[in-house]
Backbone as a ProteinNet text record, in pm:
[ID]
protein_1_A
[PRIMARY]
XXXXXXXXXXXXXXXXXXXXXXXXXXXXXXXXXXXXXXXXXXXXXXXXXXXXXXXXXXXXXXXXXXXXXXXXXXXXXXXXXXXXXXXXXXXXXXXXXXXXXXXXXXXXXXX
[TERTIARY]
190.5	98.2	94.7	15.7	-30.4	-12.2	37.8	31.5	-49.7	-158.5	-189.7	-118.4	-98	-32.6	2.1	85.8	122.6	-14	-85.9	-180.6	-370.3	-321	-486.5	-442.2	-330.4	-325.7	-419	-469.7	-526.6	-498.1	-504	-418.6	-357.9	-503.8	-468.8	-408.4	-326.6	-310.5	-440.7	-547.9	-615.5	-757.3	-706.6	-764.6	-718.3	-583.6	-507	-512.6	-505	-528.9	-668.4	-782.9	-941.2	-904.3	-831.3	-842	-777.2	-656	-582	-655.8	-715.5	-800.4	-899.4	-970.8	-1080	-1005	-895.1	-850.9	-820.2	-702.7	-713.7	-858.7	-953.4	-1094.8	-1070	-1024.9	-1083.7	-1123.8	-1207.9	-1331.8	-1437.8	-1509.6	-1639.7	-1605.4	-1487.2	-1460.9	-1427.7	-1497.1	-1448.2	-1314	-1286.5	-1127.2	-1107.9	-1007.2	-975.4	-1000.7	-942.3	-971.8	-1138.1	-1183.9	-1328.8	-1422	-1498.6	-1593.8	-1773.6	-1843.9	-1940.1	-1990.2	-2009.1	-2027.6	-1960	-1854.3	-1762.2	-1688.6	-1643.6	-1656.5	-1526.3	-1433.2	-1301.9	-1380.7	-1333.2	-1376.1	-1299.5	-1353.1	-1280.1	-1192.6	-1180.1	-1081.3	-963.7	-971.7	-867.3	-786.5	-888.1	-839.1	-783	-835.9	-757.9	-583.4	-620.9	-475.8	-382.8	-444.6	-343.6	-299.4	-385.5	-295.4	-170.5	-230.9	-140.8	1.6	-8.3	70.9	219.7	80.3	139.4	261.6	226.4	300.4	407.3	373.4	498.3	600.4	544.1	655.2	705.6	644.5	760.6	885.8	797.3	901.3	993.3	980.8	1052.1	1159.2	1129.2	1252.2	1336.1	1240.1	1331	1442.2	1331.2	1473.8	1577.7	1523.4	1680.5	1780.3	1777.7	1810.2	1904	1794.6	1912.2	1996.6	1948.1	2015.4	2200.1	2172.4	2247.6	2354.5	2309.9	2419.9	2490.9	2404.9	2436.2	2587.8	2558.4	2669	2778.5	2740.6	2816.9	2937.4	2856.9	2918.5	2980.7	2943	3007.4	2954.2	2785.4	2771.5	2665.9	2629.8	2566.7	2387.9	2298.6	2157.2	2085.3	2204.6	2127.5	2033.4	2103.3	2031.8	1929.7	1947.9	1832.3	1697.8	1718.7	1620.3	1536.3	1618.7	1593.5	1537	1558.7	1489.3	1378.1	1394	1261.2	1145.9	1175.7	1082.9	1035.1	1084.8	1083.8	1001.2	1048.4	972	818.2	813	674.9	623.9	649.3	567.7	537.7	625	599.4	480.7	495.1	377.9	271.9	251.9	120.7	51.7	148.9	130.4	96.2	109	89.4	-20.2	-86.8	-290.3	-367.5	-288.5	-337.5	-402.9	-272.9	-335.5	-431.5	-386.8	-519.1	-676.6	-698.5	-816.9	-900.6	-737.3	-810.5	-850.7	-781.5	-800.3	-926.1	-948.5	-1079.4	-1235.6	-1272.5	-1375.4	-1380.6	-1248.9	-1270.6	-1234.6	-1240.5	-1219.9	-1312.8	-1389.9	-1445.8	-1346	-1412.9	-1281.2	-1319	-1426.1	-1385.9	-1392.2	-1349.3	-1380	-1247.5	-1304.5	-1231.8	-1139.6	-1002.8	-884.5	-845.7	-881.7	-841.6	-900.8	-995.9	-1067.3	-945.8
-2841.5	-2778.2	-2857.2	-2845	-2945.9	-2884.4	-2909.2	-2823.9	-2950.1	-2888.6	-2932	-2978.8	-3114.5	-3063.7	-2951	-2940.9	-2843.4	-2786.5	-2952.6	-2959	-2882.6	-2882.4	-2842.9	-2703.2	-2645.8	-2508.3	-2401	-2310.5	-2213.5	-2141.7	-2043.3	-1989	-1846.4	-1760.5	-1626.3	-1639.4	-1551.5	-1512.2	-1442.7	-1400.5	-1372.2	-1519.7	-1626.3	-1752.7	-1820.1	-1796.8	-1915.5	-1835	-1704.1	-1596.1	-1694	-1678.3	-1679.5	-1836.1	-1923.3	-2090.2	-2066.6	-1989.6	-1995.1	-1923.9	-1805	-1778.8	-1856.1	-1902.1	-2062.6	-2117.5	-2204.6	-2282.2	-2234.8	-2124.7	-2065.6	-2037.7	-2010.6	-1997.5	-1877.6	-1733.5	-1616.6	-1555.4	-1579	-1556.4	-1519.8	-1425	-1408.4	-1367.2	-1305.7	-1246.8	-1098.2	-1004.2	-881.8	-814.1	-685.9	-608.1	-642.3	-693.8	-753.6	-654.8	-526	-348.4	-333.4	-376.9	-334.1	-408.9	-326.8	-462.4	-499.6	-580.3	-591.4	-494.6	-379.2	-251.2	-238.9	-269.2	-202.2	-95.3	-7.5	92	68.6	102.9	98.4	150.3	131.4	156.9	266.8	335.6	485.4	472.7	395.3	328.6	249.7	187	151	234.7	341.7	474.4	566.8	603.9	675.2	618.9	459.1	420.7	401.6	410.5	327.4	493.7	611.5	748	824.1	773.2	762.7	720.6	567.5	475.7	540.2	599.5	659	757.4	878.9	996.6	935.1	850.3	817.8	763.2	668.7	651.6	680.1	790	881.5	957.2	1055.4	1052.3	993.4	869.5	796.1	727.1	747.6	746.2	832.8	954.1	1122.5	1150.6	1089.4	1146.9	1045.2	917.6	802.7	854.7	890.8	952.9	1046.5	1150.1	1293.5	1265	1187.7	1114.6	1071.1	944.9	910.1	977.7	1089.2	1158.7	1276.2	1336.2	1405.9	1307.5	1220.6	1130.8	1088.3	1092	1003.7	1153.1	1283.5	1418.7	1468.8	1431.3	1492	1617.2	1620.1	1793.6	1816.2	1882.5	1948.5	1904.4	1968.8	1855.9	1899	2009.1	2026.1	1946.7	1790	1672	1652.2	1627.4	1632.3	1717.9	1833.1	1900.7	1921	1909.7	1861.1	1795.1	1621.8	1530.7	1531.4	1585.2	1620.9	1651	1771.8	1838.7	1730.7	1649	1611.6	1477.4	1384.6	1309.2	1325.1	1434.6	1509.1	1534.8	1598.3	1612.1	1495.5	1360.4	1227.4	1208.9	1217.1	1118.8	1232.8	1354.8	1398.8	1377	1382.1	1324	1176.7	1101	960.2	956.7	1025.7	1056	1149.4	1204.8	1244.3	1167	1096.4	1009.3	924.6	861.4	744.7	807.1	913.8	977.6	1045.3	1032.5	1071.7	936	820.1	709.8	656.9	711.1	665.8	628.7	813.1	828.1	796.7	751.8	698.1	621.4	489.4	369.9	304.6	153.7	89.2	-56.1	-93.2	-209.9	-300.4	-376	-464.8	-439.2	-262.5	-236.2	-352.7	-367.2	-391.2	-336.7	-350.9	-234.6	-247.5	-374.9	-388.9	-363	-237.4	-153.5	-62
-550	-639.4	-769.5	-820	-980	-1070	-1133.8	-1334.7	-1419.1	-1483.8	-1582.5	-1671.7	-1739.7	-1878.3	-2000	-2041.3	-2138.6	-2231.9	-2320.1	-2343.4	-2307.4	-2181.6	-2099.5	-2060	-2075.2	-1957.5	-2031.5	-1947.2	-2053.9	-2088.7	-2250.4	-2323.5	-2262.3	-2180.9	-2148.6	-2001.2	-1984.8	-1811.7	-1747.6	-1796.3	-1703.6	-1678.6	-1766.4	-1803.5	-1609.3	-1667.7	-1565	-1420.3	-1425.6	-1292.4	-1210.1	-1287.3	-1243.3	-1183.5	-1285.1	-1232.1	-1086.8	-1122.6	-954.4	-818.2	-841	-753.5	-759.4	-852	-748.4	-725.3	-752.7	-655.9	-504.8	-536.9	-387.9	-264.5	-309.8	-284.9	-255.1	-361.5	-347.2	-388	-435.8	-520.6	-446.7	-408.9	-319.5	-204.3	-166.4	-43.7	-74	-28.8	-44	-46.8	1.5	30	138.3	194.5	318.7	433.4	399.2	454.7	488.1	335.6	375.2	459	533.2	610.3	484.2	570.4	455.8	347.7	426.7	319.2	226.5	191	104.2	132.5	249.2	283.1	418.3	434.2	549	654	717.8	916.3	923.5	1001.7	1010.4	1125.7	1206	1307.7	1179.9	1126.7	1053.6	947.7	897.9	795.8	907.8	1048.8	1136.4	1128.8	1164.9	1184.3	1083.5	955.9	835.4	846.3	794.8	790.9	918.5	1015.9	1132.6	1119.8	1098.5	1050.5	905.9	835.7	685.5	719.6	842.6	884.7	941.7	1077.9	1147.2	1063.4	980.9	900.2	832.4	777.8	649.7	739	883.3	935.1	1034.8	1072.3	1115.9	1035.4	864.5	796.7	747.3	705.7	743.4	833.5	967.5	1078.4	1084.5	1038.6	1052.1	966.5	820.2	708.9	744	785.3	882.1	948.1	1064.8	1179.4	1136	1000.9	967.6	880.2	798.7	709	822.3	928.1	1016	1099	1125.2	1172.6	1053.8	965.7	878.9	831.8	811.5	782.7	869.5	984.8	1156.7	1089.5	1086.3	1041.7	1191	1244.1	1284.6	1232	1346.8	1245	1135.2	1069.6	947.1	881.9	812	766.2	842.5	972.1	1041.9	1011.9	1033.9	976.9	878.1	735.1	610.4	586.5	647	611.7	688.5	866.8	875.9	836.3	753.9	694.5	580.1	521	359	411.6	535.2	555.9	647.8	644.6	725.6	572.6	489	329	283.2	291.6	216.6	277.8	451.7	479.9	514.4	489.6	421.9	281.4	212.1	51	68.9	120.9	145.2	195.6	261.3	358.3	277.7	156.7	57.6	-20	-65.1	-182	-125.1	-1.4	77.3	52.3	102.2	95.3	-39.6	-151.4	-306.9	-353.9	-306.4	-395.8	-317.2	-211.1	-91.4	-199.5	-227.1	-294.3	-450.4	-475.8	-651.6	-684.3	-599.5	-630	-529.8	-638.7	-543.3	-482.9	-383.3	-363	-438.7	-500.1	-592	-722.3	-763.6	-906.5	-979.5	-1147.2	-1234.1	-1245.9	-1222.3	-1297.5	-1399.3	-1503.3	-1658.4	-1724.5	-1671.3	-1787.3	-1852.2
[MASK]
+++++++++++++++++++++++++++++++++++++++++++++++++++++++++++++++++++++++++++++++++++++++++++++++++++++++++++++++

């Protein structure tokens, strides 16, 4: 990679940001998520929230799993974290679907 001299660099970070994305060439390509519309595929929002659940609780129950073993308790933990990683990853298809309708994908965020 090249550095300019000390001399030529430009003063702001959002100066030297814009140079590095043209160089990179990404500039003019949409949200990688979104297709031409601007707008996620409802096959890919099915799967990312899908995705979102299993994994909250697929780390819930490892969690339980593990203090349940580690306590020699009974699956209390189990249960617990059950429950707690079933709330994350509803709260997690929450937020996907609040941030859906109020954000565009290539809005400004340094407003």
């Amino acid at each position: 990679m090249h550095d300019p001299p000390r001399g030529e660099r430009p003063e702001s970070f959002d100066e030297r940001l814009q140079a590095a994305r043209d160089r990179a060439g990404l500039d003019g390509q949409g949200d990688s998520e979104a297709g031409e519309s601007g707008v996620a595929s409802p096959w890919g929002l099915g799967l990312r929230a899908g995705l979102e659940v299993a994994s909250a609780l697929a780390v819930g129950v490892g969690i339980g799993l593990a203090l349940d073993w580690w306590l020699a308790t009974r699956p209390l933990f189990l249960v617990v974290f059950l429950f707690l990683g079933g709330a994350a990853g509803v709260l997690n298809v929450y937020r996907l679907m609040l941030g859906r309708g109020t954000r565009k994908p290539n809005a400004d965020r340094r407003k």
